[in-house]
Backbone as ProteinMPNN parsed JSONL, in Angstrom:
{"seq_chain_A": "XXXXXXXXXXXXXXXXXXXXXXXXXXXXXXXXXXXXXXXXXXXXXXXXXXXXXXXXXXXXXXXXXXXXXXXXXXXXXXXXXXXXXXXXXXXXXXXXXXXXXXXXXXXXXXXXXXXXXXXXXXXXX", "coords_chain_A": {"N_chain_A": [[19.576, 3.563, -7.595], [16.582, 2.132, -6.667], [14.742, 2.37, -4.058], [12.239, 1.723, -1.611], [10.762, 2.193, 1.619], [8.84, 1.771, 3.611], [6.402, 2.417, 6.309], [4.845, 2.772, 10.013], [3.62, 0.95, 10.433], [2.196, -1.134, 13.059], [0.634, -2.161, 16.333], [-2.98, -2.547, 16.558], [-5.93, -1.734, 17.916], [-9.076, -3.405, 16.965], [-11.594, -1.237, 14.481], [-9.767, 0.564, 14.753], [-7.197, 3.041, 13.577], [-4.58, 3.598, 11.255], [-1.879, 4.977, 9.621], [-0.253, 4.091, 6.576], [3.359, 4.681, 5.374], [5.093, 5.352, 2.495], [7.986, 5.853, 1.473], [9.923, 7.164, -1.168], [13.068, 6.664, -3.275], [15.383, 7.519, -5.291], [13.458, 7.257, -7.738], [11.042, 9.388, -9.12], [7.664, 9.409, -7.51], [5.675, 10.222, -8.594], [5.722, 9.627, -11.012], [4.919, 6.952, -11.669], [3.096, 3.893, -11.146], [1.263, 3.359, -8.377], [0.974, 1.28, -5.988], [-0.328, -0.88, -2.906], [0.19, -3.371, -1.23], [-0.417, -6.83, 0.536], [0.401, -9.31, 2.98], [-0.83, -12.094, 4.343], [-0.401, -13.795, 7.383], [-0.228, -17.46, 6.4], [-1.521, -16.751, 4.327], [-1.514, -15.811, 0.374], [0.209, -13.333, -0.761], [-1.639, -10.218, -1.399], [-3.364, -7.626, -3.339], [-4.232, -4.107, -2.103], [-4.717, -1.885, -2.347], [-4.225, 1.182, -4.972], [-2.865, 3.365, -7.148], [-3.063, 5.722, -9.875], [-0.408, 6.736, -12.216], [-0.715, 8.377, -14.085], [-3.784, 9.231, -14.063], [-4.008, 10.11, -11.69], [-5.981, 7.761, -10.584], [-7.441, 6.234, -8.548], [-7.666, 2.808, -6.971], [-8.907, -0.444, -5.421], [-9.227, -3.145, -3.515], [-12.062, -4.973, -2.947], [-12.227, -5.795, -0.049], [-11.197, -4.259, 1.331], [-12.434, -1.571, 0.271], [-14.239, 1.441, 0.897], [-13.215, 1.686, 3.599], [-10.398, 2.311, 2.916], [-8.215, 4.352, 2.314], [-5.382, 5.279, -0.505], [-2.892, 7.922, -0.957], [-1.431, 10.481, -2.43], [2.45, 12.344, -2.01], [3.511, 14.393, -3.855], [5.757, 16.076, -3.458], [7.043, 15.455, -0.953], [7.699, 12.763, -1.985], [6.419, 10.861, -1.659], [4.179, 7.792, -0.737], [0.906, 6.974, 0.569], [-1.16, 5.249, 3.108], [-3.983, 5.107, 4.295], [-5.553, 3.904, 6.747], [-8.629, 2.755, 7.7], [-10.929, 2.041, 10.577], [-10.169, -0.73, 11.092], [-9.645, -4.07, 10.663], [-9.837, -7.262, 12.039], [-8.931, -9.284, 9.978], [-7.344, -7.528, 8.611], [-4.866, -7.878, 9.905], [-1.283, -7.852, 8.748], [1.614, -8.422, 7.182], [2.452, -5.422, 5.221], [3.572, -4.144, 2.015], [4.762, -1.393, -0.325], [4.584, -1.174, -3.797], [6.022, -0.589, -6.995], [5.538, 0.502, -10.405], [6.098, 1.389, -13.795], [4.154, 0.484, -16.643], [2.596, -1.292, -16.304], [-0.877, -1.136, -14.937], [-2.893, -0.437, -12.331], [-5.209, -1.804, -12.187], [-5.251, -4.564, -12.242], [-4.408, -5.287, -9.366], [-2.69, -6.916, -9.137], [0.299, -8.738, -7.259], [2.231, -9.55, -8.853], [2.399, -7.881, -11.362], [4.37, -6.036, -10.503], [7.404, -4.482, -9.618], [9.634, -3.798, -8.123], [9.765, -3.64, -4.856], [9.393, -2.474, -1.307], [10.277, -3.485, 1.97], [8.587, -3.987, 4.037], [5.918, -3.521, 6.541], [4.435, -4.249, 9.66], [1.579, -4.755, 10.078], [-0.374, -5.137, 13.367], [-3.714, -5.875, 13.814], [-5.414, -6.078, 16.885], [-7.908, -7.173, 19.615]], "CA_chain_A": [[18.82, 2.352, -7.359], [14.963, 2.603, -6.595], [14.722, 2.061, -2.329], [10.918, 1.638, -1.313], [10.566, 2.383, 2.659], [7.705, 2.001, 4.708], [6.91, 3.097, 7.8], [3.987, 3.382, 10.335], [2.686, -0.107, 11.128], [1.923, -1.03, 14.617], [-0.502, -2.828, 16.768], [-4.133, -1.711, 16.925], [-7.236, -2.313, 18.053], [-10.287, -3.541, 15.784], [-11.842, 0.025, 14.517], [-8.954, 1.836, 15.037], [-6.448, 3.73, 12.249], [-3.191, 3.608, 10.924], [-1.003, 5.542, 8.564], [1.24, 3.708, 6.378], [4.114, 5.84, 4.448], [5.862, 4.605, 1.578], [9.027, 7.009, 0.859], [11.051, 6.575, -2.275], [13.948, 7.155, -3.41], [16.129, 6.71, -6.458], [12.361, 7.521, -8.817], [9.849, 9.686, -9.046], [6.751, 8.504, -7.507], [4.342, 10.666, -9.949], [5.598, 8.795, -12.99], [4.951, 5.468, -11.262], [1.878, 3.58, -10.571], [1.885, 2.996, -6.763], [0.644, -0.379, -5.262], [-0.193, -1.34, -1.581], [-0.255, -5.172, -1.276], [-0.281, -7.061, 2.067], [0.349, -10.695, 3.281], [-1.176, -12.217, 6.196], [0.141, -15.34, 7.928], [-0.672, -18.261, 6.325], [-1.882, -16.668, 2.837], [-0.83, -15.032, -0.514], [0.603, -11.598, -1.065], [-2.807, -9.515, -2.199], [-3.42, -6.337, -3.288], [-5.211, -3.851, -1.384], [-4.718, -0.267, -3.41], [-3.229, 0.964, -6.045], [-3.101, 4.853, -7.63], [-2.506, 5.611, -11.198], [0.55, 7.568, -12.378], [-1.056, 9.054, -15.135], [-4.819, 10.125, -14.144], [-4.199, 9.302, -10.215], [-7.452, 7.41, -10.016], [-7.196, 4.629, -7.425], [-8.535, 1.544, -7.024], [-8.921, -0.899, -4.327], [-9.778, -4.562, -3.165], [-13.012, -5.005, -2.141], [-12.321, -6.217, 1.067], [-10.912, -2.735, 2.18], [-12.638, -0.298, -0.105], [-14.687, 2.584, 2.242], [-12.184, 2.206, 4.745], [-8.758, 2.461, 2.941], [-7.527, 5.454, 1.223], [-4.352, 5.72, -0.895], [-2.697, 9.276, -1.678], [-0.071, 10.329, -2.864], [2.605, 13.87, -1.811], [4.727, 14.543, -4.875], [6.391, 16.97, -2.711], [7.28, 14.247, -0.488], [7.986, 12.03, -2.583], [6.083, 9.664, -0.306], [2.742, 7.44, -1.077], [0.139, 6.755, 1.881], [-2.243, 3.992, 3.05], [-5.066, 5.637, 5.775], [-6.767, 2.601, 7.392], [-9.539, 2.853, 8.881], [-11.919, 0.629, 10.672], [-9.53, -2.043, 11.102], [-10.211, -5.455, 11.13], [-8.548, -8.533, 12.363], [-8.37, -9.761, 9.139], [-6.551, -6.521, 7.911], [-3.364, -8.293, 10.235], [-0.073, -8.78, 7.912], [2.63, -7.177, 6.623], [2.172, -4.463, 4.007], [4.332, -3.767, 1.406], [4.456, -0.609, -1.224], [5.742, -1.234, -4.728], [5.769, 0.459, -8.366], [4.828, -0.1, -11.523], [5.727, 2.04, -15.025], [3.924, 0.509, -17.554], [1.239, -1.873, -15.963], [-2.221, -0.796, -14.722], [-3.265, -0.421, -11.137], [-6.566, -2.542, -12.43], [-5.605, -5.931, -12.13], [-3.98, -5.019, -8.561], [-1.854, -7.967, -8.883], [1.735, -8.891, -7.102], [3.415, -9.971, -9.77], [2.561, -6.585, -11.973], [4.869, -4.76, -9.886], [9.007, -4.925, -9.849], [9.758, -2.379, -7.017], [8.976, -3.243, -4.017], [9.688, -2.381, -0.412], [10.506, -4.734, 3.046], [7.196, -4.025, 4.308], [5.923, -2.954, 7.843], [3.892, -4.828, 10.025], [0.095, -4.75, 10.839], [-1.16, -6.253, 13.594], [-5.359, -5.712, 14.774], [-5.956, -7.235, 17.984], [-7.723, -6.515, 20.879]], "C_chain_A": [[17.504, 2.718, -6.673], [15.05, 1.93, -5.664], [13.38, 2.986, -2.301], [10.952, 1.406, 0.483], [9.297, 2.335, 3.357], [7.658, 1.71, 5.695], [5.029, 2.918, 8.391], [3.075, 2.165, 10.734], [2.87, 0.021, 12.453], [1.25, -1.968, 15.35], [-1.37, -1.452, 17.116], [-5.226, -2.682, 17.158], [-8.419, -2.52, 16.648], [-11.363, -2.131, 16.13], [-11.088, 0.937, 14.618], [-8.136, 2.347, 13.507], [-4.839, 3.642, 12.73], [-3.268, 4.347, 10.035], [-0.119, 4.99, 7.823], [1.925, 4.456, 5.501], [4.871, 5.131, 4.038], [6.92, 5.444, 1.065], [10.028, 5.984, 0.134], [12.025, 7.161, -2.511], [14.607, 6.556, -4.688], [14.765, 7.006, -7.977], [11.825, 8.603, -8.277], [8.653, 9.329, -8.356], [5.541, 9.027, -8.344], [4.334, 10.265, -11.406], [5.51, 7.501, -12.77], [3.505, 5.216, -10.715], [2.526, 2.693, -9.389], [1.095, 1.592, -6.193], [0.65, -0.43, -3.52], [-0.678, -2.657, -1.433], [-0.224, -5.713, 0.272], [-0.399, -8.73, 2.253], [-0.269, -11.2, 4.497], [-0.376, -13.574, 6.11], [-0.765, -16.332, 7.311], [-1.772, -17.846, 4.571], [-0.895, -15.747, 1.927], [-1.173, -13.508, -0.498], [-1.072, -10.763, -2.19], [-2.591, -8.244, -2.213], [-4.459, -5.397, -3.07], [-5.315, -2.532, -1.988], [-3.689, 0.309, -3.998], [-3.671, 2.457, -6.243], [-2.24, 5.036, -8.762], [-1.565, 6.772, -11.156], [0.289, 8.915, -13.461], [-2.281, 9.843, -14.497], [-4.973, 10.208, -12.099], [-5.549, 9.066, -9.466], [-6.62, 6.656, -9.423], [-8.233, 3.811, -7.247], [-8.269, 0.879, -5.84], [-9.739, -2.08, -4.488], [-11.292, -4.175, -2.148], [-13.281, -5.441, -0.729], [-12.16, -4.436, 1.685], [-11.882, -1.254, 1.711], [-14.077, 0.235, 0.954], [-13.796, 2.295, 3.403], [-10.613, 2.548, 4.377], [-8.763, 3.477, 2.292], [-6.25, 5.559, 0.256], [-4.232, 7.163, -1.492], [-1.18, 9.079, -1.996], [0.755, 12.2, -2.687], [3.647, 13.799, -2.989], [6.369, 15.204, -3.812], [7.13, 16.113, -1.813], [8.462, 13.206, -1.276], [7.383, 10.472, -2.099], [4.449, 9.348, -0.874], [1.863, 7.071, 0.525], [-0.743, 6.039, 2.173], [-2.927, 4.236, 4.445], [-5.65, 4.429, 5.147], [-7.433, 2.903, 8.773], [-10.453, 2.187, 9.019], [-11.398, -0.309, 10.308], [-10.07, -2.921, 11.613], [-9.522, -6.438, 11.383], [-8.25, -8.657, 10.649], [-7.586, -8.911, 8.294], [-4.699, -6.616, 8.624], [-2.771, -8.548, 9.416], [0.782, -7.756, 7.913], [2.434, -6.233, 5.204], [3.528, -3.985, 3.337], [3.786, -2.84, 0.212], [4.897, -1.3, -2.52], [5.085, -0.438, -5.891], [5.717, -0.122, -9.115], [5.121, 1.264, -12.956], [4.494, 2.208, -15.969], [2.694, -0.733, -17.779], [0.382, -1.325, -15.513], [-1.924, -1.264, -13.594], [-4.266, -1.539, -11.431], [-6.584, -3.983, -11.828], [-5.262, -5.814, -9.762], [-3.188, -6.71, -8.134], [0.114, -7.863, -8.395], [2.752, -8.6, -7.818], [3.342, -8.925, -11.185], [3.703, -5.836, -11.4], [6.381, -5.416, -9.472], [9.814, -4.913, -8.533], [9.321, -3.118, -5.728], [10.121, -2.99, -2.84], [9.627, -3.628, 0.684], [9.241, -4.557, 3.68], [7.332, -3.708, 5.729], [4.787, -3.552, 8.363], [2.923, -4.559, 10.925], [-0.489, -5.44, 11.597], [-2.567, -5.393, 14.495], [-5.781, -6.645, 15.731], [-6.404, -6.833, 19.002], [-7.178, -7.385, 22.009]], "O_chain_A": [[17.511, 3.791, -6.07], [15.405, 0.773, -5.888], [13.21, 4.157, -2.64], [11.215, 0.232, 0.743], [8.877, 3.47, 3.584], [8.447, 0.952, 6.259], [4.095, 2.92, 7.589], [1.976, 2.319, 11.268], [3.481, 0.928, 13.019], [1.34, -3.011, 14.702], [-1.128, -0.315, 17.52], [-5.419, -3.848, 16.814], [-8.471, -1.848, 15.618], [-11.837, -1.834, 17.227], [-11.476, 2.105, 14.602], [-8.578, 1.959, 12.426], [-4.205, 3.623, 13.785], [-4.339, 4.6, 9.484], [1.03, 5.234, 8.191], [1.205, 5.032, 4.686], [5.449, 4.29, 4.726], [6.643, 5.828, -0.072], [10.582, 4.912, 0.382], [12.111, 8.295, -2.041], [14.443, 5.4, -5.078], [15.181, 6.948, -9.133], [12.023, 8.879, -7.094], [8.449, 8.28, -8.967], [4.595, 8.32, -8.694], [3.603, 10.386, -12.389], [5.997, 6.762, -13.625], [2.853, 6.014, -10.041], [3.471, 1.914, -9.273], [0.377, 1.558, -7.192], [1.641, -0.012, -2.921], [-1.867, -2.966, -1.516], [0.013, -4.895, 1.161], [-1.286, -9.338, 1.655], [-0.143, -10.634, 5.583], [0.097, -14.189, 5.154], [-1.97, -16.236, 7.544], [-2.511, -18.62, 3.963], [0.098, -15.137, 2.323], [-2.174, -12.811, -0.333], [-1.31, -10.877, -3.392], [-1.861, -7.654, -1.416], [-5.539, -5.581, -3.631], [-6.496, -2.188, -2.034], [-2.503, 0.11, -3.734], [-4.673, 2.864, -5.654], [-1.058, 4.697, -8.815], [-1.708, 7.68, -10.337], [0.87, 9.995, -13.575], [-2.078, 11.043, -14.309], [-6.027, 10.35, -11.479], [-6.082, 9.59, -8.488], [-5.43, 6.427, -9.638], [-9.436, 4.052, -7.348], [-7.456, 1.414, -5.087], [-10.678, -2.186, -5.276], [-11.495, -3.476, -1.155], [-14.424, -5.454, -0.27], [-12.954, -3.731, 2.307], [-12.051, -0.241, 2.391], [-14.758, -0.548, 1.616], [-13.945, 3.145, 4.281], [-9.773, 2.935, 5.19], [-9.623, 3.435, 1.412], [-6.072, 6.758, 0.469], [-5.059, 7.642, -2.267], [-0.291, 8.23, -1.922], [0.106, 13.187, -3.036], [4.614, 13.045, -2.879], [7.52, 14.799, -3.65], [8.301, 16.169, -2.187], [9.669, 13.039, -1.103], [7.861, 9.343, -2.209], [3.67, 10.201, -1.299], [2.548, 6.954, 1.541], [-1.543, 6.071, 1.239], [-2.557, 3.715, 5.497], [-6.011, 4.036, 4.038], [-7.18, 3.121, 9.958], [-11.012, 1.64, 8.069], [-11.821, -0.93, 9.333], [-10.776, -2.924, 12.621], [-8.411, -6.481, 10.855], [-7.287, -8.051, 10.179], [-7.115, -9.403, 7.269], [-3.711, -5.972, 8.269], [-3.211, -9.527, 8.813], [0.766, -6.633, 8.416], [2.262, -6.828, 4.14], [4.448, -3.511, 4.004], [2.714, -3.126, -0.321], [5.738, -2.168, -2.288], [4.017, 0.173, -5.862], [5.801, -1.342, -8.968], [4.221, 2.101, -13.029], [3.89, 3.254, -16.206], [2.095, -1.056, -18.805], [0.873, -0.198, -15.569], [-1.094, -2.154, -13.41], [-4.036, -2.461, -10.648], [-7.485, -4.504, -11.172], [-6.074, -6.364, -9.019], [-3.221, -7.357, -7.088], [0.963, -7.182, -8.968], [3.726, -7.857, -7.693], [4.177, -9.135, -12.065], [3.955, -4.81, -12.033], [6.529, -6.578, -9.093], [10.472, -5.831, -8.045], [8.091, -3.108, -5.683], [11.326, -3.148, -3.034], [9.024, -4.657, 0.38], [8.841, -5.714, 3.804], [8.44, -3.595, 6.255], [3.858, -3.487, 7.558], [3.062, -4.241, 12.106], [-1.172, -6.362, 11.151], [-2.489, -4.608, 15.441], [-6.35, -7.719, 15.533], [-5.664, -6.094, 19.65], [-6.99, -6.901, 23.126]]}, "name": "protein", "num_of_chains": 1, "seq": "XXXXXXXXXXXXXXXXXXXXXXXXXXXXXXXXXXXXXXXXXXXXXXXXXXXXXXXXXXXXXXXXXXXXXXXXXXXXXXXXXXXXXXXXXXXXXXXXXXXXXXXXXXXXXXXXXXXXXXXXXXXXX"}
């Protein structure tokens, strides 16, 4: 059975960094397109980066892109979400999930089957 873990939220200050780690289990994660989505209080589940399975380009919501990174460790088996230059509005919960045979592109929710319980971001000073 395909178990999506993440790890590594926290509280932080505005400007500061996190790590989030997405370890799988039960798949591959190099034959899967990877997803990092995130909810805040009081809105819908968005998606904030995504990394292809095939050419592992990545993509990203314009709210985050130059500060977010996604990678990915085969070796591991584990995907990764460096944030940096946090912002309040980067508070919610983050969840990983996967994807076969959809595209990172649209970076939509409801593309993705897989997911994990998510781990919780909060930026505050």
């Amino acid at each position: 059975q395909v178990q999506l873990v993440e790890s590594g939220g926290g509280l932080v200050q505005p400007g500061g960094s996190l790590r989030l780690s997405c370890a799988a289990s039960g798949i591959t994660l190099d034959y899967y397109h990877i997803g990092w989505f995130r909810q805040a209080p009081g809105k819908e589940r968005e998606g904030v980066a995504c990394i292809s399975s095939s050419d592992g380009r990545t993509y990203y919501a314009d709210s985050v892109k130059g500060r977010f990174t996604i990678s990915r460790d085969n070796a591991k088996n584990t995907v990764y979400l460096q944030m940096n230059s946090l912002k309040s509005e980067d508070t919610g919960s983050y969840y990983c999930a996967v994807s076969i045979y959809v595209s990172c592109l649209g970076l939509s929710p409801t593309d993705f089957a897989s997911w994990g319980q998510g781990t919780q971001v909060t930026v505050s000073s």
